[in-house]
mmCIF file of the N, C-alpha and C atoms, coordinates in Angstrom:
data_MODEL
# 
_entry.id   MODEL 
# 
loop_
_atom_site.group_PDB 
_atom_site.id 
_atom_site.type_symbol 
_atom_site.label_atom_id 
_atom_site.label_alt_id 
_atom_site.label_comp_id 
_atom_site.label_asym_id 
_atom_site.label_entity_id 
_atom_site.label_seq_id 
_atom_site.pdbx_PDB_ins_code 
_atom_site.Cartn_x 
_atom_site.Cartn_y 
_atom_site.Cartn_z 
_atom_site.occupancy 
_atom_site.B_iso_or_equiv 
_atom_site.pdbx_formal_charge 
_atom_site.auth_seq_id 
_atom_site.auth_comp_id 
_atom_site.auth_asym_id 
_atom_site.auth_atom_id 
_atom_site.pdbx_PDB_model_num 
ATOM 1   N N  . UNK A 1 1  ? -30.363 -38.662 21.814 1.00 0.00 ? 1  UNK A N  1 
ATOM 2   C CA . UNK A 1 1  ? -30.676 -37.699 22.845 1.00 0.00 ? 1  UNK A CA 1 
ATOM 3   C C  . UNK A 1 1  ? -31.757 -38.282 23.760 1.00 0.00 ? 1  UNK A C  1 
ATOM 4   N N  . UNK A 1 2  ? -31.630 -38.381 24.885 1.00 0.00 ? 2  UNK A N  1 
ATOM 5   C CA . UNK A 1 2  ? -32.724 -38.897 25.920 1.00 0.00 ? 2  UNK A CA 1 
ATOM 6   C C  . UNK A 1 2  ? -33.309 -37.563 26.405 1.00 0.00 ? 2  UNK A C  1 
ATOM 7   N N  . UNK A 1 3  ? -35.078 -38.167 26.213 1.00 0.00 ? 3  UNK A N  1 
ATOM 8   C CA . UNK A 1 3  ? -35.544 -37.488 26.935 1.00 0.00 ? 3  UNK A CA 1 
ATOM 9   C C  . UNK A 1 3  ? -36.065 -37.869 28.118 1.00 0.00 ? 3  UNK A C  1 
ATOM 10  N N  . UNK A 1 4  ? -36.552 -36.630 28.408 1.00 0.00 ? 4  UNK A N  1 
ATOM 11  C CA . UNK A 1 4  ? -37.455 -36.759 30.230 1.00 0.00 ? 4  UNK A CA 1 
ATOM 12  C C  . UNK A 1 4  ? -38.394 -36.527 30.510 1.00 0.00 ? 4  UNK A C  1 
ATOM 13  N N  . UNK A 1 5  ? -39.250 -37.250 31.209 1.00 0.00 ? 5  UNK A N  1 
ATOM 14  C CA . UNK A 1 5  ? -41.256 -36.529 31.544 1.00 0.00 ? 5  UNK A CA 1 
ATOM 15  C C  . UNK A 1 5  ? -40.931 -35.465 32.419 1.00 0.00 ? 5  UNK A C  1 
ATOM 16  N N  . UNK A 1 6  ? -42.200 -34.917 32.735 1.00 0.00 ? 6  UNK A N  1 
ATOM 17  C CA . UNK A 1 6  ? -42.000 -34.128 33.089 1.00 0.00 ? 6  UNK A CA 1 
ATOM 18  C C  . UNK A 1 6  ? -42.427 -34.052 34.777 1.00 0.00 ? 6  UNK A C  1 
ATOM 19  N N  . UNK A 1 7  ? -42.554 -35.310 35.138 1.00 0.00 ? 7  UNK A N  1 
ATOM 20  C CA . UNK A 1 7  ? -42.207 -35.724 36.711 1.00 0.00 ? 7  UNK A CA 1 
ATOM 21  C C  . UNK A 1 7  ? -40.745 -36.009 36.871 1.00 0.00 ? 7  UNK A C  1 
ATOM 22  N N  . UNK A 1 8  ? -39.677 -36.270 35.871 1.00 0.00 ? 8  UNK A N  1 
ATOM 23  C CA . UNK A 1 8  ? -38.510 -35.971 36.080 1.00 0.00 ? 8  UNK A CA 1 
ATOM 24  C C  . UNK A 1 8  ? -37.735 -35.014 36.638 1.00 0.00 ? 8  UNK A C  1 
ATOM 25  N N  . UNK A 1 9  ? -36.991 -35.041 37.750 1.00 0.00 ? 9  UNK A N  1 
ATOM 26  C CA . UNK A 1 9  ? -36.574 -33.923 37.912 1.00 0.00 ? 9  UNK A CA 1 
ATOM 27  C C  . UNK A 1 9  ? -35.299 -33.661 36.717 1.00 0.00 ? 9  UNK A C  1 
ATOM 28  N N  . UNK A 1 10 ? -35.421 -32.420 37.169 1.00 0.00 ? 10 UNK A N  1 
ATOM 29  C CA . UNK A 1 10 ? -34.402 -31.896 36.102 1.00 0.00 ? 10 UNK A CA 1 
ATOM 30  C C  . UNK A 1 10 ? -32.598 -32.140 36.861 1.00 0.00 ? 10 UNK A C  1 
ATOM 31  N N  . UNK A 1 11 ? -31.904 -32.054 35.792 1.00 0.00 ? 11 UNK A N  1 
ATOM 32  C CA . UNK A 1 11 ? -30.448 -32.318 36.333 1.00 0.00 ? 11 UNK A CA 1 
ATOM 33  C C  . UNK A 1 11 ? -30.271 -30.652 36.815 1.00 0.00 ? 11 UNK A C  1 
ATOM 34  N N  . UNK A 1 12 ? -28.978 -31.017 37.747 1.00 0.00 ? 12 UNK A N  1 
ATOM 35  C CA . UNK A 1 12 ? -28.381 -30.157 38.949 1.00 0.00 ? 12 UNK A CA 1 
ATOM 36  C C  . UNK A 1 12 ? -28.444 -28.843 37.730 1.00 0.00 ? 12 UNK A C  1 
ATOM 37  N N  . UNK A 1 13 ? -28.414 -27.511 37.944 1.00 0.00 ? 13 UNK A N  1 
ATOM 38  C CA . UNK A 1 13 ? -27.870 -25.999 37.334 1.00 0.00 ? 13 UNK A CA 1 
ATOM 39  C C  . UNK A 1 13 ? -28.890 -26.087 35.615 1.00 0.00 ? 13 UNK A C  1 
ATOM 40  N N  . UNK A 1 14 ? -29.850 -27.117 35.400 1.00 0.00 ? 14 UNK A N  1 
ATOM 41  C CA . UNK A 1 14 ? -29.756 -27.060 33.746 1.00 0.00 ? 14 UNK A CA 1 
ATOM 42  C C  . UNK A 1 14 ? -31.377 -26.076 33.824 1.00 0.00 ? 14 UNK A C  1 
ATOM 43  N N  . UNK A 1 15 ? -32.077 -25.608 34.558 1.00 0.00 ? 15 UNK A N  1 
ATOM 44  C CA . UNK A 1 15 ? -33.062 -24.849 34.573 1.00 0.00 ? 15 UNK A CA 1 
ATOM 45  C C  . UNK A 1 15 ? -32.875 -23.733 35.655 1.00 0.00 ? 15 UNK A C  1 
ATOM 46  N N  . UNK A 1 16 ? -33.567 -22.869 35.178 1.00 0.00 ? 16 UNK A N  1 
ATOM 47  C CA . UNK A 1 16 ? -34.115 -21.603 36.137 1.00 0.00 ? 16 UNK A CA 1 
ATOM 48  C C  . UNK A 1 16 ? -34.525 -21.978 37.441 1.00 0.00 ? 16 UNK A C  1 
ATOM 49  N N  . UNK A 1 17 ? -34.468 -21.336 38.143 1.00 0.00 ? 17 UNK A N  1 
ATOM 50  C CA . UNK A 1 17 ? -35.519 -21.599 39.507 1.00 0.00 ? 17 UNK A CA 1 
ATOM 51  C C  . UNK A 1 17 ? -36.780 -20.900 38.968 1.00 0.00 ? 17 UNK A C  1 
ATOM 52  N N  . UNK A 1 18 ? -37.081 -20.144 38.180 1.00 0.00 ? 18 UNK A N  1 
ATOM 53  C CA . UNK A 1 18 ? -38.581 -19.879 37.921 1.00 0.00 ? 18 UNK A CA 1 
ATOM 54  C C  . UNK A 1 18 ? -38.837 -20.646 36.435 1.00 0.00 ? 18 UNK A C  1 
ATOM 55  N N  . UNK A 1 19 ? -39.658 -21.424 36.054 1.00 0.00 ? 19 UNK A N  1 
ATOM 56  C CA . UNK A 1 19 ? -40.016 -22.225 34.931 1.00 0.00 ? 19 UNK A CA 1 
ATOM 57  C C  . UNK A 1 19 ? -41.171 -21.334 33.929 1.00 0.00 ? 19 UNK A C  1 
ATOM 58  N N  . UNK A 1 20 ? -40.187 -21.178 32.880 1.00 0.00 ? 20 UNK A N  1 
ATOM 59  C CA . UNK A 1 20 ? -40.874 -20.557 31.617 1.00 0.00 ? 20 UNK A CA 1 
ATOM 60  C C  . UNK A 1 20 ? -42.183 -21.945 31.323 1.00 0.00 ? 20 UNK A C  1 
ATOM 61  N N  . UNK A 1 21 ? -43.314 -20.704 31.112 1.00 0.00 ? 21 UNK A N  1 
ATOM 62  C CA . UNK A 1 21 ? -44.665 -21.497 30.330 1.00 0.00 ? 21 UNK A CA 1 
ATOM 63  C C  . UNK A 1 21 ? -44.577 -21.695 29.155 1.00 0.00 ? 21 UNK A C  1 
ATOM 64  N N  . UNK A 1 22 ? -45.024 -23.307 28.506 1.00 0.00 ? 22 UNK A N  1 
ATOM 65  C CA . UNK A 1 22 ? -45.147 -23.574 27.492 1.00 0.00 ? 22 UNK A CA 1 
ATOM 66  C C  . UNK A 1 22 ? -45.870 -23.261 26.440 1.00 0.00 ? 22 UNK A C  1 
ATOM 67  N N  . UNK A 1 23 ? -44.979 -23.129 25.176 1.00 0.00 ? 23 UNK A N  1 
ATOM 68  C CA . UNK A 1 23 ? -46.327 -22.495 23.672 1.00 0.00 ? 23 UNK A CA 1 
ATOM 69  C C  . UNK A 1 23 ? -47.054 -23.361 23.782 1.00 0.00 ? 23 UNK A C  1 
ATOM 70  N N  . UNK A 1 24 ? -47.740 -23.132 22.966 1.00 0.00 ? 24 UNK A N  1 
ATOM 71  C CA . UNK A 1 24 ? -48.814 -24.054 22.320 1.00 0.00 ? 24 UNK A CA 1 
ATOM 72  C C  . UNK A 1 24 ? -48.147 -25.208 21.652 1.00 0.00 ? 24 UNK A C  1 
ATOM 73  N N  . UNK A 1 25 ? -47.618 -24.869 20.617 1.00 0.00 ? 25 UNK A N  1 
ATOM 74  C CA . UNK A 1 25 ? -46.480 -25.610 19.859 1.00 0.00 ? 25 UNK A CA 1 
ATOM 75  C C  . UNK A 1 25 ? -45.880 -26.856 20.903 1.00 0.00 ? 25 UNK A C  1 
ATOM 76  N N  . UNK A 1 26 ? -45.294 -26.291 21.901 1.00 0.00 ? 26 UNK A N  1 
ATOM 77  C CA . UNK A 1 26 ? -44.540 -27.004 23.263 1.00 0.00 ? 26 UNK A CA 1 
ATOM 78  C C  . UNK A 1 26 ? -45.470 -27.856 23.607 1.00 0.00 ? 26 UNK A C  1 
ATOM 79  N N  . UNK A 1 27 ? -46.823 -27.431 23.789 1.00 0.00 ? 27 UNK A N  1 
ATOM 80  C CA . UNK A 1 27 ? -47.507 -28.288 24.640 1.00 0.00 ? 27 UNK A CA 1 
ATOM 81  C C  . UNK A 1 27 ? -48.254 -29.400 23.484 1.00 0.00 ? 27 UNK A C  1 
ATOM 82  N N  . UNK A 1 28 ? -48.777 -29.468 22.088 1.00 0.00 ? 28 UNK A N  1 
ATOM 83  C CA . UNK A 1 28 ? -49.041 -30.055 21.907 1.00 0.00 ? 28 UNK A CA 1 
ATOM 84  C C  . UNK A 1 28 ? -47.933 -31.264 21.330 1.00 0.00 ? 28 UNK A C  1 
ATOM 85  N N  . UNK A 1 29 ? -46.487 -30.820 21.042 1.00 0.00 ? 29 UNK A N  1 
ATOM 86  C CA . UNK A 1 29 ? -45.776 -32.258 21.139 1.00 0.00 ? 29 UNK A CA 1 
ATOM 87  C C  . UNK A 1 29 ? -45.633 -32.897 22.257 1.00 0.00 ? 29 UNK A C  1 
ATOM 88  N N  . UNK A 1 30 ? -45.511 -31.909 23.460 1.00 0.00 ? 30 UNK A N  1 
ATOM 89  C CA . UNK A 1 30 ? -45.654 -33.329 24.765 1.00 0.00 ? 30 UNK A CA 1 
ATOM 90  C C  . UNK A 1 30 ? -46.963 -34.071 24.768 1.00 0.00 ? 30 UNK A C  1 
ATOM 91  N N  . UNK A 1 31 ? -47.942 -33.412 24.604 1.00 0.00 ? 31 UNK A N  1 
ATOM 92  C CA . UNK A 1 31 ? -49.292 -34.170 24.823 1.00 0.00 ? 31 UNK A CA 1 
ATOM 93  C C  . UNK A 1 31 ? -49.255 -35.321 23.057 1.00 0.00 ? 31 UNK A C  1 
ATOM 94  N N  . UNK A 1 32 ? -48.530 -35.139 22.293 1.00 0.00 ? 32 UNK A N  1 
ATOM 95  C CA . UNK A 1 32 ? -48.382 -36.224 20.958 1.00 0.00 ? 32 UNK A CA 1 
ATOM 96  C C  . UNK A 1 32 ? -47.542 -37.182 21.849 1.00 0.00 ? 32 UNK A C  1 
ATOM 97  N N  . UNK A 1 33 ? -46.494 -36.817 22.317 1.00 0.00 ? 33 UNK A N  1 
ATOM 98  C CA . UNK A 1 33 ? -45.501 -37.693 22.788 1.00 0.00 ? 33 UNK A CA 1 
ATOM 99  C C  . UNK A 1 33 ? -46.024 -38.467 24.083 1.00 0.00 ? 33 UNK A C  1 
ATOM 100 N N  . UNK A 1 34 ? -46.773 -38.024 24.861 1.00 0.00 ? 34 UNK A N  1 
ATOM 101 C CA . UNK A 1 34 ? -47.122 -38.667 25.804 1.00 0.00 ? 34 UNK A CA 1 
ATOM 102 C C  . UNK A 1 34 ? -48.098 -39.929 25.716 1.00 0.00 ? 34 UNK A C  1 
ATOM 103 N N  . UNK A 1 35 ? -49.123 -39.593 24.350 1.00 0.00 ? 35 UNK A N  1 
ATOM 104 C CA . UNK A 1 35 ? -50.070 -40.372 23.617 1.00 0.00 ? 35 UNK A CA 1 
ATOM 105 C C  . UNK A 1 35 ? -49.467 -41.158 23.072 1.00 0.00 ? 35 UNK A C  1 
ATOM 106 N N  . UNK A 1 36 ? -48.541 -40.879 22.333 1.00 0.00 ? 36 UNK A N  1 
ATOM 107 C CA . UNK A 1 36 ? -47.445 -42.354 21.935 1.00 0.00 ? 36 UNK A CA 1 
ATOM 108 C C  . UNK A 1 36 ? -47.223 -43.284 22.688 1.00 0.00 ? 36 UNK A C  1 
ATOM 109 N N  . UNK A 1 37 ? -46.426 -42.545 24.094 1.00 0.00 ? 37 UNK A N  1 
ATOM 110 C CA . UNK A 1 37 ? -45.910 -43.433 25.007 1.00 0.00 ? 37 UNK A CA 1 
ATOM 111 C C  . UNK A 1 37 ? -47.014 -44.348 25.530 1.00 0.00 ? 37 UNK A C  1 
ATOM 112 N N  . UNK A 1 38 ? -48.473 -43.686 25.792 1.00 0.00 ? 38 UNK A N  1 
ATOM 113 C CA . UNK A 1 38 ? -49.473 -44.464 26.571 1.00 0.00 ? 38 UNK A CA 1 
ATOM 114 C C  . UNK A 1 38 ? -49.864 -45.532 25.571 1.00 0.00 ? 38 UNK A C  1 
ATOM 115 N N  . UNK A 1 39 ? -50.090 -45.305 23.980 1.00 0.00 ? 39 UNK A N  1 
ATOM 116 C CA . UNK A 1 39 ? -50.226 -46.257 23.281 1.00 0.00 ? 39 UNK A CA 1 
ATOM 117 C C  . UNK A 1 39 ? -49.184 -47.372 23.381 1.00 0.00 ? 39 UNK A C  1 
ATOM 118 N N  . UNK A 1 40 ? -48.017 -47.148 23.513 1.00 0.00 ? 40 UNK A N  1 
ATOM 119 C CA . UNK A 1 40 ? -46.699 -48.003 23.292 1.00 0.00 ? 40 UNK A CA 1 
ATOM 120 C C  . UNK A 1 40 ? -47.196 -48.907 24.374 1.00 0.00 ? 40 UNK A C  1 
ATOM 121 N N  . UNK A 1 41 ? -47.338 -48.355 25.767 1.00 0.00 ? 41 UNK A N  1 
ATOM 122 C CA . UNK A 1 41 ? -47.384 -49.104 26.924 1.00 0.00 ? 41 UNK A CA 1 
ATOM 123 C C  . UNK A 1 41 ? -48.810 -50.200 26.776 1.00 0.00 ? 41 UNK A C  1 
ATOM 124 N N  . UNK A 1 42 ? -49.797 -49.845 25.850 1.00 0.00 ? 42 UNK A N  1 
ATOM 125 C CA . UNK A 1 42 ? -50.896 -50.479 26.178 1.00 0.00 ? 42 UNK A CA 1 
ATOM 126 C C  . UNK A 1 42 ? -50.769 -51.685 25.018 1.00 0.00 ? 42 UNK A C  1 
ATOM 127 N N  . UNK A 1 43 ? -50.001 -51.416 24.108 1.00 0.00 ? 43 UNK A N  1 
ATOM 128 C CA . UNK A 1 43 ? -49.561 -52.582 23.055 1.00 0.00 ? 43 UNK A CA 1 
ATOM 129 C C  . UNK A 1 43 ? -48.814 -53.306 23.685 1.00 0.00 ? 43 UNK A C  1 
ATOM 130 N N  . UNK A 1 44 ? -47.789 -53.054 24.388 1.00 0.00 ? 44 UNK A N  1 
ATOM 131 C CA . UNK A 1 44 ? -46.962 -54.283 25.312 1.00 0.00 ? 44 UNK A CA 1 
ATOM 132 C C  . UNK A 1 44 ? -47.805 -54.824 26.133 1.00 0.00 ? 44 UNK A C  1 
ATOM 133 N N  . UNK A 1 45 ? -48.700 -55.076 26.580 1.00 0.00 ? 45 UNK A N  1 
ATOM 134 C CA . UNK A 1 45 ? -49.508 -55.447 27.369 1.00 0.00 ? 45 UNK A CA 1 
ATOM 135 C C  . UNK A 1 45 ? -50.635 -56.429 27.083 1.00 0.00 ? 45 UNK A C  1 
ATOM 136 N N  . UNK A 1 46 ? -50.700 -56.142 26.118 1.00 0.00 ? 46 UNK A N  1 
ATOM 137 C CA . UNK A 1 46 ? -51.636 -57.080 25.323 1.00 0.00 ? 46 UNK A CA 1 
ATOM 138 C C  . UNK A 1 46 ? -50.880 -58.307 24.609 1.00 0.00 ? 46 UNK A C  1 
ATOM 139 N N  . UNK A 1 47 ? -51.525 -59.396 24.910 1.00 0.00 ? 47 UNK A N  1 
ATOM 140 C CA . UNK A 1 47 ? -52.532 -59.726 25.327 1.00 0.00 ? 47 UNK A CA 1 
ATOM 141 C C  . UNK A 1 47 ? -52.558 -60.036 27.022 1.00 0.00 ? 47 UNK A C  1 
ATOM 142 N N  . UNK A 1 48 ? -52.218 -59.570 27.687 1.00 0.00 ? 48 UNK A N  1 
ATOM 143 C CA . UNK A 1 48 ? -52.138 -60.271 29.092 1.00 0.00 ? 48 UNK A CA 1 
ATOM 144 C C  . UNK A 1 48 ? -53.439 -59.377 29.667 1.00 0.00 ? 48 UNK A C  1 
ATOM 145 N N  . UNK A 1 49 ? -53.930 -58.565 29.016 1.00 0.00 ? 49 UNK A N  1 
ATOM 146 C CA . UNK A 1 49 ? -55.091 -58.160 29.831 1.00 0.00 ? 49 UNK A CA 1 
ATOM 147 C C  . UNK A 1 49 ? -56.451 -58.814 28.921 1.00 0.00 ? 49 UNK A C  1 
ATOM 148 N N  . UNK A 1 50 ? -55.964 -59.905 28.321 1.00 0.00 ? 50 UNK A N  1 
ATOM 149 C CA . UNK A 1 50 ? -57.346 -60.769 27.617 1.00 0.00 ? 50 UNK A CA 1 
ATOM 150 C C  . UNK A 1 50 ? -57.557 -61.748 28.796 1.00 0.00 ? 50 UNK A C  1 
ATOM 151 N N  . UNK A 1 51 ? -58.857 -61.915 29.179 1.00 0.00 ? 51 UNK A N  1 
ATOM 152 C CA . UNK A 1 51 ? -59.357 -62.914 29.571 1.00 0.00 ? 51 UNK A CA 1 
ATOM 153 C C  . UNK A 1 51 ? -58.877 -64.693 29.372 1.00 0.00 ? 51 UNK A C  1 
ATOM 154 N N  . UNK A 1 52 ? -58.714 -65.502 30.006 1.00 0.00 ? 52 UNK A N  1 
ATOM 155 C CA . UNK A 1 52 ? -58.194 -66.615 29.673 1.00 0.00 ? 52 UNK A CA 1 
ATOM 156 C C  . UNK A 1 52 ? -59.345 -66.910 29.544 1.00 0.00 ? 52 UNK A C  1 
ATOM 157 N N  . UNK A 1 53 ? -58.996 -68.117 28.203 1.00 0.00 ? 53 UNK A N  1 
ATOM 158 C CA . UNK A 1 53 ? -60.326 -68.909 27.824 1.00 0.00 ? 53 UNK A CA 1 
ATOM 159 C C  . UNK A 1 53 ? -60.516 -69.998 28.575 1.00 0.00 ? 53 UNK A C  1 
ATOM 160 N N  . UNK A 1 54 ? -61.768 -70.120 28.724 1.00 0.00 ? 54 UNK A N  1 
ATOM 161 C CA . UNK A 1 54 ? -61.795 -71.729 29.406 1.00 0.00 ? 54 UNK A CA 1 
ATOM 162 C C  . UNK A 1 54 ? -62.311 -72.924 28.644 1.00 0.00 ? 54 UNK A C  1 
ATOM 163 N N  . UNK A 1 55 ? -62.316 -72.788 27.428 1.00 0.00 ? 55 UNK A N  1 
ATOM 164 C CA . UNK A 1 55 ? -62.270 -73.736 26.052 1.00 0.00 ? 55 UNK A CA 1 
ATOM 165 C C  . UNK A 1 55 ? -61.338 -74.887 26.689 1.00 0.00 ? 55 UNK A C  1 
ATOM 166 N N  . UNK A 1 56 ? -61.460 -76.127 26.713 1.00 0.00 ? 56 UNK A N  1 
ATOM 167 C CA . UNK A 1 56 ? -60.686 -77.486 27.043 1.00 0.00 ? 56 UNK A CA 1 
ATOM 168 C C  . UNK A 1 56 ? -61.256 -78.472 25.651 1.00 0.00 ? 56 UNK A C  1 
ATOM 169 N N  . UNK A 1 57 ? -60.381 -78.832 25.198 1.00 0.00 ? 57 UNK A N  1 
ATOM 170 C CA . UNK A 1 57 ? -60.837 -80.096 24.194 1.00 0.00 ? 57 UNK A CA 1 
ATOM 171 C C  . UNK A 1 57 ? -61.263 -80.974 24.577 1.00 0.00 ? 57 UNK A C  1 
ATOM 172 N N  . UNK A 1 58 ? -62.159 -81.186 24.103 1.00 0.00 ? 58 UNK A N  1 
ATOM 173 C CA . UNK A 1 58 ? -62.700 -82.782 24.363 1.00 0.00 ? 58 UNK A CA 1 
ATOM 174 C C  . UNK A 1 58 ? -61.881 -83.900 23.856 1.00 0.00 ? 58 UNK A C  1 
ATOM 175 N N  . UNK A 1 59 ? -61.784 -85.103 24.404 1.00 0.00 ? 59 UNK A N  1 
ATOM 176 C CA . UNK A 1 59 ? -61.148 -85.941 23.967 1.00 0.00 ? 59 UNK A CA 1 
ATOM 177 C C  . UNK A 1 59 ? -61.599 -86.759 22.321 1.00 0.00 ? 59 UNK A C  1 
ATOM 178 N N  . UNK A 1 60 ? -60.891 -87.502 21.651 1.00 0.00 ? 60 UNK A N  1 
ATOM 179 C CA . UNK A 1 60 ? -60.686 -87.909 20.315 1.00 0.00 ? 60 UNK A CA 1 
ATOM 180 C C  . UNK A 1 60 ? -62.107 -89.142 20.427 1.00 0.00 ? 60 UNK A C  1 
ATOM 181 N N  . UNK A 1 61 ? -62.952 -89.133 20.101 1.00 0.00 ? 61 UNK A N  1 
ATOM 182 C CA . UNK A 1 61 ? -63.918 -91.113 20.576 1.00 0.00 ? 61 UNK A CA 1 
ATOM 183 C C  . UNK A 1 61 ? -62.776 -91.770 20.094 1.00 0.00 ? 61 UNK A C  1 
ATOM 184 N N  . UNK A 1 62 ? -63.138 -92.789 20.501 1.00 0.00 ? 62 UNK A N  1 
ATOM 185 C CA . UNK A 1 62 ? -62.009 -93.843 19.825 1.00 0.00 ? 62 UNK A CA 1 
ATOM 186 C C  . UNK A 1 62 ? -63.246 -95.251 19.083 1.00 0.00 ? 62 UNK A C  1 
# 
């Protein structure tokens, strides 16, 4: 089943023109689900928001 945020619009006839308010219940799985998603997004990302090192090896003496 796919879901949708809730900047999604909704598909053609599947809601009211007036929008029922959410329980409590309602609102705290979107706000779980949304915290997921922001975690998900900030784990893909990493490491590209680490700093590059500027560590260079020194060469071997010979």
């Amino acid at each position: 089943m796919a879901t949708r945020d809730r900047k999604d619009l909704p598909p053609p006839g599947s809601e009211p023109a007036h929008r029922q308010e959410e329980t409590e219940l309602q609102r705290r799985v979107r706000k779980q689900h949304e915290s997921r998603n922001q975690d998900e997004a900030l784990e893909e990302t990493f490491p590209a928001s680490d700093p590059v090192s500027p560590f260079v090896p020194a060469k071997v003496p010979k």
